[in-house]
C-alpha positions in Angstrom: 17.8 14.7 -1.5 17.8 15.7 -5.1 21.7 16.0 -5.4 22.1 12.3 -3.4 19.6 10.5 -5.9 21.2 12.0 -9.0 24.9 10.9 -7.5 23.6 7.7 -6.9 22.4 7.3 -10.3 25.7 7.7 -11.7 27.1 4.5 -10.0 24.3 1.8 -10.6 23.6 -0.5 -8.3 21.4 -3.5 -7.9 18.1 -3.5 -6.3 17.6 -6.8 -3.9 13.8 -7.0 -2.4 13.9 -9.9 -0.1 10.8 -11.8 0.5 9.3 -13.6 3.3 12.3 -14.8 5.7 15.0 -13.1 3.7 14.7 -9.5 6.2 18.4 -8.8 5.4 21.9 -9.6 3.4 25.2 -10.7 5.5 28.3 -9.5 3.9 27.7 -5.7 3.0 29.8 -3.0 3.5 29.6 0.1 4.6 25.7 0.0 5.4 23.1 2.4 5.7 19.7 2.2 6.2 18.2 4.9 4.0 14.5 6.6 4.3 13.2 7.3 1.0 10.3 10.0 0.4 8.3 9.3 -2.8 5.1 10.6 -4.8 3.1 7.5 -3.6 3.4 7.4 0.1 6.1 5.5 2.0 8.0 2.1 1.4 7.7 -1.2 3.0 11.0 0.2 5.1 14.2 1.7 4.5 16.3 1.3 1.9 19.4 -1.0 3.2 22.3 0.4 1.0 26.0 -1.3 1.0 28.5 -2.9 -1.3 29.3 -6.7 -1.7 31.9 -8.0 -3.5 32.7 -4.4 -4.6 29.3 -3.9 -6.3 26.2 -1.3 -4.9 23.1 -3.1 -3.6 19.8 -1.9 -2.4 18.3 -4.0 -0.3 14.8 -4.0 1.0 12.8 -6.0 3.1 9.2 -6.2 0.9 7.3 -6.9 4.2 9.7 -4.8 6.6 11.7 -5.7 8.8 9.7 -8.6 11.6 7.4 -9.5 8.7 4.8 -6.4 9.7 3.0 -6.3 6.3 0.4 -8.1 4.3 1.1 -8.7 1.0 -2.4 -6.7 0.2 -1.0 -4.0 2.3 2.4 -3.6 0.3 3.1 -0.1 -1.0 4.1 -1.8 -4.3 4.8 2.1 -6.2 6.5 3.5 -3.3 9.0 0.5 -3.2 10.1 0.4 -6.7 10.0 3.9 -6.7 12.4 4.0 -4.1 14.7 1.7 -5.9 14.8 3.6 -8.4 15.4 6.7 -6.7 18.4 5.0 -5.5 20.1 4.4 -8.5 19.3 0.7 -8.9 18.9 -0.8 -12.4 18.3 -4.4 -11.7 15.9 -5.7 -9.4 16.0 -9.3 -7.9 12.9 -10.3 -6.4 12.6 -13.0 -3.8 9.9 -14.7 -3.8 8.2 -17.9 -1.4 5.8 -19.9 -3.6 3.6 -23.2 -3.6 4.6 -25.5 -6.2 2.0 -26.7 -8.7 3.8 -29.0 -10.6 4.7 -32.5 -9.0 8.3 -31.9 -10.9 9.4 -28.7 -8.5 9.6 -29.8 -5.1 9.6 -28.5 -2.2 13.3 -26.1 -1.8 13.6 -26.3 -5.1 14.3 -22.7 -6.8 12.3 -21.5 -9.9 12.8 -18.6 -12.0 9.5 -18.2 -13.8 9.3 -16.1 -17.2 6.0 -15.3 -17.3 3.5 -13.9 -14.9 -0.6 -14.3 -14.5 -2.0 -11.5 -12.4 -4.6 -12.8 -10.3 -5.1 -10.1 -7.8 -7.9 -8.3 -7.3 -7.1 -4.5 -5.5 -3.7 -3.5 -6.3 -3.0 -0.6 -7.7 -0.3 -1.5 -10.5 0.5 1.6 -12.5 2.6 4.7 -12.1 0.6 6.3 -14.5 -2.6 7.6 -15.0 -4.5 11.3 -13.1 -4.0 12.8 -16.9 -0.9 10.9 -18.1 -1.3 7.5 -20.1 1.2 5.2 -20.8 0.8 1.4 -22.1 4.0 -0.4 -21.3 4.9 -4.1 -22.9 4.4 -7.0 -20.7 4.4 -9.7 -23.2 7.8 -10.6 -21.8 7.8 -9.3 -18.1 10.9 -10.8 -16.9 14.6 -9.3 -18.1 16.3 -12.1 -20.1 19.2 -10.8 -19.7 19.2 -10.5 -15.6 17.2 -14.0 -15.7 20.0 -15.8 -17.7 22.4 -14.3 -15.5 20.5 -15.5 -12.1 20.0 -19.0 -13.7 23.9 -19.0 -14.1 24.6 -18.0 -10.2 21.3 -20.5 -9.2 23.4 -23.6 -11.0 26.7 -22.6 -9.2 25.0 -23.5 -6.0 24.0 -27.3 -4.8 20.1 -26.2 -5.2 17.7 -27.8 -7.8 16.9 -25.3 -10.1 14.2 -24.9 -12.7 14.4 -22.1 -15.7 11.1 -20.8 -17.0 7.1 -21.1 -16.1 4.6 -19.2 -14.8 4.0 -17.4 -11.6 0.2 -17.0 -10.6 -0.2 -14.2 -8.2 -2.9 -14.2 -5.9 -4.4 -11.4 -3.6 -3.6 -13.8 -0.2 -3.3 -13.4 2.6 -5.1 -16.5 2.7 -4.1 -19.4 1.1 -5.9 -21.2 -1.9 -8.8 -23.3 -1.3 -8.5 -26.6 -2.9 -10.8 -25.8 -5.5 -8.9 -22.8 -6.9 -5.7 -24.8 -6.5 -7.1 -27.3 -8.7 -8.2 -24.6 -11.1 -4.9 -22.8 -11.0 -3.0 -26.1 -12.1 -5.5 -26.9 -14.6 -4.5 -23.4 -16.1 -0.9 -24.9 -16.3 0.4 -22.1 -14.2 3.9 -23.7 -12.4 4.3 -21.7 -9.2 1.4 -19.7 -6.7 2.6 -16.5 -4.9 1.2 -13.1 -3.8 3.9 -10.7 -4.1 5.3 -11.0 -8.0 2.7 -9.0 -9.3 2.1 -6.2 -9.6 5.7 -6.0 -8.7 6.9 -7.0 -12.2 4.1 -4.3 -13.7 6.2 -1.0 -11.8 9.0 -2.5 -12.7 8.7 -2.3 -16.2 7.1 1.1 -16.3 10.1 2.3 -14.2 12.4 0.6 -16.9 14.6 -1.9 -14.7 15.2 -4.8 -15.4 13.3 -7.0 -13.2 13.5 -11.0 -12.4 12.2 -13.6 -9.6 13.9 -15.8 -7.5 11.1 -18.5 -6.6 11.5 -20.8 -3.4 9.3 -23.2 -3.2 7.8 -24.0 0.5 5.6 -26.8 -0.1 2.6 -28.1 -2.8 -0.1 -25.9 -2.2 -3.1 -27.7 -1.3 -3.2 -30.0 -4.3 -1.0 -32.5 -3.8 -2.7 -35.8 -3.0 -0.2 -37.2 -0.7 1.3 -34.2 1.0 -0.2 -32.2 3.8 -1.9 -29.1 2.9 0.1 -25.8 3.0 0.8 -24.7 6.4 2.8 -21.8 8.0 4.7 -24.2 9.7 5.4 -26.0 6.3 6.6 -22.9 5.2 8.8 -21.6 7.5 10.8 -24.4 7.9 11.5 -25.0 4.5 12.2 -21.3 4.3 14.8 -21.0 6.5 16.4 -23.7 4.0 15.5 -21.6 0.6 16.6 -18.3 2.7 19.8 -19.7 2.9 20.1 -21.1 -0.7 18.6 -17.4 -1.5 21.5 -15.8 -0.6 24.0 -18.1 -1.9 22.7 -17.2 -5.1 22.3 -13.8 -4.6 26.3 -13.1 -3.7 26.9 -15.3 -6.8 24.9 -13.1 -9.2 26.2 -9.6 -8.3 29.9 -10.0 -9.7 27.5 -11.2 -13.3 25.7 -8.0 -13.6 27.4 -4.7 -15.2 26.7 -2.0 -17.2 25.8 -0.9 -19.8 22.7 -3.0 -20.3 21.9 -4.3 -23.6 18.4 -5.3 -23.4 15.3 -3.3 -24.0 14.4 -2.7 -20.3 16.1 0.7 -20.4 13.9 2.2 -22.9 10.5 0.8 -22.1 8.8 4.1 -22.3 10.8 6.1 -25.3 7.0 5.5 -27.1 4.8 4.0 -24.2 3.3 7.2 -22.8 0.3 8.0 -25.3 -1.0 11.6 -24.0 0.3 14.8 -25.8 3.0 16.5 -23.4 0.6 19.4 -24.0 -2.0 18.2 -22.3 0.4 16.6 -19.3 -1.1 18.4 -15.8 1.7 20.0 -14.4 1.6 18.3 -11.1 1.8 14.8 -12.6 4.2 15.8 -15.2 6.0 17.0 -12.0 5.4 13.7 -9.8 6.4 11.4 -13.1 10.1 13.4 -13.4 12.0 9.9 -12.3 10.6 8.2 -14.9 9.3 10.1 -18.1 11.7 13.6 -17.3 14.5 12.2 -19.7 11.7 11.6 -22.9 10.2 15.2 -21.7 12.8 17.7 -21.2 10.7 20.8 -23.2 7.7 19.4 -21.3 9.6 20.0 -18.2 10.5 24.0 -18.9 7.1 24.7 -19.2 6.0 23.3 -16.6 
């Protein structure tokens, strides 16, 4: 296993997780469905690997394959772990969200720049069990992969909006009216439960991370539109899904190394312990992502 994750780090490839109705990506090549073993327990499924257009994807299916998981039940760590196992620096996230903003409609896409965290049992860090590290969210979304996905989004017929916020809620439930009021009176533009703490591992795991938003319908605050249903949502998914991936196969000839941004160096001075004091079986399970800053740390260990 050790030999296949560092030869697939040498061709980087770009990380797809596909959100409710998106379950898989027409077009690849020479696919495989992967299992992936890591520190934090298993993934939502295995790791769909192929080529389109010529390029490496990871693909993964957040809720597995016939939509078996809660978004409270996702094994957030072990799935951006297992992209980055993989090889994968860019992640696109894809996303169904309630509008909250009369201006996005209903299959319209967003790609929000900021996120507001929301949820309330989650466990969103890599770190901690004697190593500390405070990663930078004051910009949680890759400008450089967002610009690039806002490029492919306005190649397609879709209405597309560039920028906003994306509340994520624990769900599964939907909001109450009440809290849908509250959340729009926040200014928030979108409501979700799967962006967060998506974006949070991301970072920490230094990829460069970005969400493609499809909107399904208004929440529950629109005056003079029916309340959010499931039947809302699907049907306007299966329109998003297909808008989704229109997108999708536009983006992946954009992306490239090397990357120029800062995502690739999030944690060169995040992690705040002393390497002296690392307990060897963290240091151990935190090799993918701090080894690199550590090397002397790892000898000793």
């Amino acid at each position: 296993m050790k030999r296949r994750q560092e030869g697939s780090a040498s061709r980087p490839a770009i990380g797809i997780i596909g959100g409710s109705g998106l379950y898989e990506l027409e077009g690849m090549t020479d696919v495989r469905w992967r299992r992936v073993r890591t520190p934090f327990g298993d993934p939502s499924d295995e790791f769909c690997e192929g080529r389109l257009d010529g390029r490496r994807v990871v693909f993964l299916p957040r809720h597995g394959r016939g939509h078996r998981l809660a978004p409270s039940e996702l094994n957030f760590r072990a799935n951006i772990w297992g992209l980055k196992s993989l090889g994968v620096e860019w992640v696109v996230s894809v996303a169904a969200v309630g509008s909250m903003k009369e201006k996005i409609e209903p299959r319209h896409l967003v790609i929000p720049e900021q996120f507001f965290d929301a949820t309330k049992r989650r466990v969103s860090s890599f770190f901690g069990d004697g190593i500390v590290a405070h990663v930078g969210m004051a910009e949680p979304v890759c400008p450089d992969l967002a610009t690039a996905l806002e490029k492919a989004a306005r190649q397609t017929p879709a209405t597309v909006h560039r920028g906003g916020t994306y509340i994520c809620i624990e769900g599964p439930q939907f909001s109450t009216r009440a809290e849908s009021q509250v959340y729009r009176s926040w200014g928030v533009d979108v409501i979700g439960m799967t962006s967060m703490p998506e974006a949070k591992l991301a970072r920490e795991a230094e990829l460069c991370y970005a969400t493609l938003a499809l909107a399904t319908d208004y929440d529950v605050w629109h005056q003079t539109h029916e309340a959010v249903s499931v039947e809302t949502v699907v049907q306007n998914l299966q329109k998003n899904v297909a808008s989704a991936k229109d997108v999708l196969r536009r983006l992946i000839p954009l992306l490239g190394p090397p990357r120029t941004c800062e995502c690739p160096r999030l944690l060169a001075n995040a992690v705040i312990t002393s390497p002296k004091a690392f307990p060897p079986a963290t240091r151990k399970r935190l090799d993918l992502l701090i080894g690199r800053y550590f090397s002397k740390a790892r000898r000793r260990d």
